[in-house]
C-alpha positions as CSV (number, residue, x, y, z in Angstrom):
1,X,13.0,-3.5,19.3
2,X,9.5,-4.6,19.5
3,X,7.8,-7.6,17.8
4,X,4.5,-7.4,16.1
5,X,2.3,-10.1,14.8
6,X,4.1,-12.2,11.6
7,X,2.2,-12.9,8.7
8,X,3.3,-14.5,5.1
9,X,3.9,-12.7,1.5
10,X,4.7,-15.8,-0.2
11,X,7.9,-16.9,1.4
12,X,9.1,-13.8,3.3
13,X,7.3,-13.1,6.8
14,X,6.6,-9.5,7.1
15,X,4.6,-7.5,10.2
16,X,0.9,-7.5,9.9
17,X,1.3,-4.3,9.0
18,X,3.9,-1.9,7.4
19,X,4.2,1.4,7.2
20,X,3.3,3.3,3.5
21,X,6.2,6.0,2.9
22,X,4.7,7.8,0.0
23,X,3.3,10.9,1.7
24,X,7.0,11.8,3.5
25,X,7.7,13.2,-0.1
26,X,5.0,16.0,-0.1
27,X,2.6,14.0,-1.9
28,X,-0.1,14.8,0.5
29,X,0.8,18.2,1.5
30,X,4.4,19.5,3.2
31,X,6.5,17.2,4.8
32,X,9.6,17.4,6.9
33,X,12.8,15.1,6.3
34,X,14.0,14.6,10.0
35,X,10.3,14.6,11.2
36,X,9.9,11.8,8.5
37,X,13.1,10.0,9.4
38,X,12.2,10.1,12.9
39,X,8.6,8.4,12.2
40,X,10.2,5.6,10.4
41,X,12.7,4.9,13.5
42,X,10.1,5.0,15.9
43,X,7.9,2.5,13.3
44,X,11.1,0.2,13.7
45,X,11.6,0.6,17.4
46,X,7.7,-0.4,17.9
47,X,8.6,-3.8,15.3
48,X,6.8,-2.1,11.8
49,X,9.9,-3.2,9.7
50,X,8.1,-3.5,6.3
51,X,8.6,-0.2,4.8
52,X,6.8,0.6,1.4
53,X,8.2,3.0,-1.3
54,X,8.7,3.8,-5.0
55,X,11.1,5.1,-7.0
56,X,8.0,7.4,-8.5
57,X,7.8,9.1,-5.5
58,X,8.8,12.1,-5.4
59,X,11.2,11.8,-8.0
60,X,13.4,9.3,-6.3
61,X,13.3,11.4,-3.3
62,X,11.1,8.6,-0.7
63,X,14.2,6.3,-1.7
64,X,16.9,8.7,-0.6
65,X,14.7,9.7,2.5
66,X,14.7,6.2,3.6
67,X,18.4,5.2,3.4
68,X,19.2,8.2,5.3
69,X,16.8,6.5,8.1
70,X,17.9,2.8,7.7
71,X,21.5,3.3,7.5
72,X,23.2,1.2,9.9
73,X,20.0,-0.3,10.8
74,X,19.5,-2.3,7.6
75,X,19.3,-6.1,8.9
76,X,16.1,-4.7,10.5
77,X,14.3,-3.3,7.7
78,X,11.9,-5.5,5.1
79,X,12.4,-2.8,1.7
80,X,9.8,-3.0,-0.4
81,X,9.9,-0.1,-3.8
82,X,8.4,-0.3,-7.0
83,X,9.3,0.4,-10.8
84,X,7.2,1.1,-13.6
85,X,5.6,4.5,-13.6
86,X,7.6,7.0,-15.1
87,X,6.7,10.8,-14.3
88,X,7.6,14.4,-15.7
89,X,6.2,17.4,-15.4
90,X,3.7,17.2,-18.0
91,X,3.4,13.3,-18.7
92,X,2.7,9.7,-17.0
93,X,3.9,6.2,-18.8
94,X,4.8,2.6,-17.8
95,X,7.7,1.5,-18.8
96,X,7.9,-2.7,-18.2
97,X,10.6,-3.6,-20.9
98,X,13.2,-5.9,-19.6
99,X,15.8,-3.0,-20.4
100,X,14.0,-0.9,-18.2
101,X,13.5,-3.1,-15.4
102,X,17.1,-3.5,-15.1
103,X,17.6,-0.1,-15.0
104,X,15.3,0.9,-12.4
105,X,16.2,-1.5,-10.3
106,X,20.1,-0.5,-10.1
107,X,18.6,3.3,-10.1
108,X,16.5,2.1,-7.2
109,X,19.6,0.4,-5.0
110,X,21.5,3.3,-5.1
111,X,18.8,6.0,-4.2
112,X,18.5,3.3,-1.0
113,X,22.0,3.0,-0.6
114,X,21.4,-1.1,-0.4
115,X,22.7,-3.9,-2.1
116,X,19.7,-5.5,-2.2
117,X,15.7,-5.2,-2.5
118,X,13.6,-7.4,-0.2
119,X,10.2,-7.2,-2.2
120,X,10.4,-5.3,-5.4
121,X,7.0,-4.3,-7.3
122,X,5.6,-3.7,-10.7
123,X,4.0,0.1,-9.8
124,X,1.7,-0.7,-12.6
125,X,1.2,-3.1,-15.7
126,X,2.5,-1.8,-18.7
127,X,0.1,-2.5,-21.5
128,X,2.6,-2.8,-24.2
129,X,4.9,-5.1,-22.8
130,X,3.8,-8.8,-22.3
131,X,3.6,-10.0,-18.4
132,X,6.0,-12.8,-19.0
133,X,8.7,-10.5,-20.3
134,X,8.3,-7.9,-17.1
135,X,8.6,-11.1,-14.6
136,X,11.4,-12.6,-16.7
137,X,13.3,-9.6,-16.4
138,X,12.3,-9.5,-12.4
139,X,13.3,-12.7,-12.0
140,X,16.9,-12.4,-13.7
141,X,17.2,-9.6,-10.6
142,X,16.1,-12.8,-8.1
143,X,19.1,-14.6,-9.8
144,X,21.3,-11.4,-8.9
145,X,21.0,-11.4,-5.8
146,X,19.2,-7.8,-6.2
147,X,16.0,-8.3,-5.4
148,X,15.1,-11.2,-2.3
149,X,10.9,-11.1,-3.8
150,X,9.1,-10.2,-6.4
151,X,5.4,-8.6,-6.3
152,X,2.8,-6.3,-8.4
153,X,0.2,-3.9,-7.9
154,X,-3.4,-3.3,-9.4
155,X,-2.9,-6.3,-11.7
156,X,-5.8,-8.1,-13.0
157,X,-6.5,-11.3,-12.1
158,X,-5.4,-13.3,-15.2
159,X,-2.4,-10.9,-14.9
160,X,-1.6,-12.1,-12.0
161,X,-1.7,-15.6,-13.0
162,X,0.2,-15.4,-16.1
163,X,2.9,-13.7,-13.9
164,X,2.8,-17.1,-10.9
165,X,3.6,-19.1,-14.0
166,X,6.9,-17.1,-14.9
167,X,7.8,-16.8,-11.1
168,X,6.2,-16.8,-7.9
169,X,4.9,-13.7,-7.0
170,X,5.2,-13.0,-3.1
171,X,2.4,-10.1,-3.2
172,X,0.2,-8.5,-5.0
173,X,-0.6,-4.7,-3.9
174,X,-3.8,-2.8,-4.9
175,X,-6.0,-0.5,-3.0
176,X,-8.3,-2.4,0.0
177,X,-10.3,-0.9,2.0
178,X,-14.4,-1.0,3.8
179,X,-14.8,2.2,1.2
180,X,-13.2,0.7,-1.9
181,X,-12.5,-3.5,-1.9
182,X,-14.7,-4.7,-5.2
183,X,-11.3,-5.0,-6.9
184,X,-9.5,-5.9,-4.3
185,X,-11.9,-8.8,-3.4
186,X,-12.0,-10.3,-6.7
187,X,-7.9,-9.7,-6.8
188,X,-7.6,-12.2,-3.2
189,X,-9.7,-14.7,-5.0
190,X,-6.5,-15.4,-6.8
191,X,-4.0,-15.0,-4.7
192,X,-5.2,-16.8,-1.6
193,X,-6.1,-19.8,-4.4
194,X,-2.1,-19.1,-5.5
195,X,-0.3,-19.1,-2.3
196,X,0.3,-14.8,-3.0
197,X,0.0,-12.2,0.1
198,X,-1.7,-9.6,-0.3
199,X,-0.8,-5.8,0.6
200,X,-3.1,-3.4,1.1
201,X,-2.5,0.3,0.1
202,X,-4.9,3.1,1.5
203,X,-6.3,1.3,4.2
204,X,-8.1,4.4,5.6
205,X,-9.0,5.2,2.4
206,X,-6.8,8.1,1.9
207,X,-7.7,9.5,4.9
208,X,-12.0,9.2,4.2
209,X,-12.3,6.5,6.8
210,X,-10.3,8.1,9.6
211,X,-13.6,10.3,10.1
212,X,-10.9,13.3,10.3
213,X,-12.7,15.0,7.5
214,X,-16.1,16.5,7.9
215,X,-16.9,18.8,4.7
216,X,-15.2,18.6,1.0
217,X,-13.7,21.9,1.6
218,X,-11.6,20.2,4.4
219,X,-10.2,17.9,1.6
220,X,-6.3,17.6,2.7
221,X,-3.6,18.9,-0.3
222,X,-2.7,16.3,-2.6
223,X,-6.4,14.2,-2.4
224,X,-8.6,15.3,-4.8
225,X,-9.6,12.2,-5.5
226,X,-13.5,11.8,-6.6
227,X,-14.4,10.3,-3.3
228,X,-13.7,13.9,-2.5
229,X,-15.5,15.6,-5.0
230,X,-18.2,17.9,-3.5
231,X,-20.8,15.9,-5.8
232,X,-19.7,12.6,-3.7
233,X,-18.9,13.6,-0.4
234,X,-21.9,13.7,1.3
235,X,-22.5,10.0,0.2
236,X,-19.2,8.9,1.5
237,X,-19.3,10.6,4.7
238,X,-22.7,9.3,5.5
239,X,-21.1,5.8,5.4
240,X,-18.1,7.2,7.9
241,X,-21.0,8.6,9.8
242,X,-21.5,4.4,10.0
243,X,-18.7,3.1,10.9
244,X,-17.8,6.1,13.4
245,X,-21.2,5.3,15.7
246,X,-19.9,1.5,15.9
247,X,-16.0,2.2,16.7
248,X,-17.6,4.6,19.8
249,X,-19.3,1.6,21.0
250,X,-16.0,-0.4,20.4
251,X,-14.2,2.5,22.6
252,X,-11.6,2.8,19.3
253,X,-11.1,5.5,17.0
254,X,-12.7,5.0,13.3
255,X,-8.7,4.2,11.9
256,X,-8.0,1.8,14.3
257,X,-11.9,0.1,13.3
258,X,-11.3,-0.3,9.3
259,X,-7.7,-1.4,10.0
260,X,-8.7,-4.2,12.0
261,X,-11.6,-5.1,10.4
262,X,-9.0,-5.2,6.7
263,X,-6.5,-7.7,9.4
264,X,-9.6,-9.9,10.2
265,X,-10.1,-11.1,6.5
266,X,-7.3,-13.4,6.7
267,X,-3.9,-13.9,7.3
268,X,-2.8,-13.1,4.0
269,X,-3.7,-9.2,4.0
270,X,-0.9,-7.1,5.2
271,X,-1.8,-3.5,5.6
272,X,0.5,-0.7,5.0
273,X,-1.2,2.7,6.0
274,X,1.1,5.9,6.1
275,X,1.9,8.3,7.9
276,X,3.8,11.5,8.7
277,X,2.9,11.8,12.7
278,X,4.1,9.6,15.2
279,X,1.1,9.8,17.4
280,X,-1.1,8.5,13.9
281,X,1.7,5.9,13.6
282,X,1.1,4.7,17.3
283,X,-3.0,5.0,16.6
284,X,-2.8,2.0,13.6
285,X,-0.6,-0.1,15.8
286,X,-3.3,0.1,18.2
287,X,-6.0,-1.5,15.6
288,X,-3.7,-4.7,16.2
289,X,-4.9,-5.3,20.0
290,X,-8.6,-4.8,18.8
291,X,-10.2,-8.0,18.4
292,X,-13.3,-8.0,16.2
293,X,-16.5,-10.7,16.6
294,X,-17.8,-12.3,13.7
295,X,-20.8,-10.3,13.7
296,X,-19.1,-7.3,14.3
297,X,-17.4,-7.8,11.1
298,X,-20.3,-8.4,9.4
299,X,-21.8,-5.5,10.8
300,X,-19.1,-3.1,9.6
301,X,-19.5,-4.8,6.0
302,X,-23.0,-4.5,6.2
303,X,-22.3,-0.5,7.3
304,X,-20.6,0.2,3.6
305,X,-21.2,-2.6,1.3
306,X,-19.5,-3.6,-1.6
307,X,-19.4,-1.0,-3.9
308,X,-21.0,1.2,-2.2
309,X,-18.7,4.6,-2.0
310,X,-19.4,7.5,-4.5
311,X,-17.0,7.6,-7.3
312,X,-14.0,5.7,-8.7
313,X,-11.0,5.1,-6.7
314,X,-8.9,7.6,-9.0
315,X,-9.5,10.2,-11.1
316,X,-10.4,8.6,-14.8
317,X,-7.0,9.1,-16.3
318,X,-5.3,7.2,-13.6
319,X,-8.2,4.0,-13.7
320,X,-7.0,3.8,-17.3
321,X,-3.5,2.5,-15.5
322,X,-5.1,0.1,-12.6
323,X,-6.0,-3.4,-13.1
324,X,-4.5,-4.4,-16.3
């Protein structure tokens, strides 16, 4: 097995990047078990051990999917799933009781078919249920031997804090990415001060930055997020347009560009882009060998500046859930 750059969560050392499960549970369109089982071995072969789920996916199916792939290679694997958001048909909540967190946990082992969870998330902040009492609970799984870490994603800042004081929080997820990193920004400003890695979900920005998509029809299943929208596209893509002219002078492809440019703002940001292809898997490896000058950096952050994307990063239901 291959050995990729280390960086830090917290205490536990992880790849510089991982590999985001979610869309191996037809999230984003049809998706194919052993296709998606194969991905992941290849990801572990090639040294991407940090593999990100949740037990919201799919219903518990991403779990399964991925102890069918890590059985008997286990020891290899840094397992990182969330708890929190509860789906049904026609509903969303957040559940962040102590009872519940309990429960989900347990529910979440035995979908994985481990004994254990290396970095287990809050999927989202429940509103209703004080921080302190969510991270107490976590932290009674720490003294179980149940979970190894303990992390959450899109919390506020003074969430986040409140949370550090309870227990030490390893990482904090939330969406980074050239497109969308206002939030995120102000989120690192906290945990680098704090000693907390950060993860970084939709590093191509749900596929907008790849360059793959040239018109809103081309949307792909399962994105209709307003970055998307018809009204917005031709904004966004105008900023890929950007990004695409300097990653042909860098003889790289767009993906490769924003991933390295997100793993040259410090050691603390892991990102975890998914994937259902092996050849895409093998592409964001790639953005690890690509080495970016300062003023190329700044020239890609000049290219789509801070807040400069059209639209919010979820539809306004789901912004009502992030960065509580």
């Amino acid at each position: 097995m291959a050995t990729l750059e280390q960086r830090k969560l917290g205490g536990l050392t992880v790849p510089a990047m991982g590999l985001g499960c979610m869309s191996m549970s037809s999230i984003y369109g049809p998706a194919d078990d052993d296709t998606s089982i194969a991905v992941i071995h290849h990801a572990l072969d090639r040294g991407e051990t940090l593999l990100d789920t949740a037990d919201v996916y799919g219903n518990g199916h991403n779990e399964e999917l991925i102890a069918r792939a890590i059985k008997g290679r286990r020891g290899a694997v840094m397992l990182a799933t969330k708890f929190g958001q509860k789906r049904s048909a026609n509903a969303f909540a957040v559940d962040g009781t102590p009872v519940y967190v309990q429960s989900a946990c347990e529910a979440s082992l035995k979908r994985l078919g481990v004994d254990h969870i290396d970095l287990y998330y809050q999927h989202r902040v429940d509103p209703n249920t004080p921080i302190e009492d969510t991270v107490g609970a976590m932290a009674k799984l720490v003294q179980q031997g149940k979970v190894r870490h303990i992390g959450l994603s899109e919390a506020a800042p003074d969430t986040i804090r409140r949370a550090h004081k309870v227990h030490p929080i390893a990482a904090v997820q939330t969406e980074y990415s050239l497109l969308y990193r206002v939030e995120a920004e102000a989120t690192r400003r906290v945990t680098r001060k704090l000693g907390i890695g950060f993860v970084a979900y939709s590093p191509l920005g749900r596929g907008f930055l790849t360059g793959a998509v040239k018109t809103a029809a081309e949307a792909p299943a399962g994105r209709m997020m307003p970055r998307y929208a018809e009204q917005n596209f031709a904004h966004n893509r105008a900023l890929v347009d950007k990004v695409e002219a300097i990653a042909k002078a860098k003889n790289c492809t767009t993906g490769q560009l924003v991933l390295a440019w997100l793993l040259a703002q410090g050691d603390d940001v892991v990102p975890i882009p998914g994937t259902k292809r092996i050849a895409r898997l093998d592409e964001n490896l790639g953005a690890l060998s690509i080495k970016l000058t300062p003023d190329e950096i700044g020239r890609l952050g000049a290219a789509i500046p801070p807040g400069a994307a059209a639209g919010s990063r979820y539809p306004e239901a789901a912004m009502a859930h992030v960065q509580l």
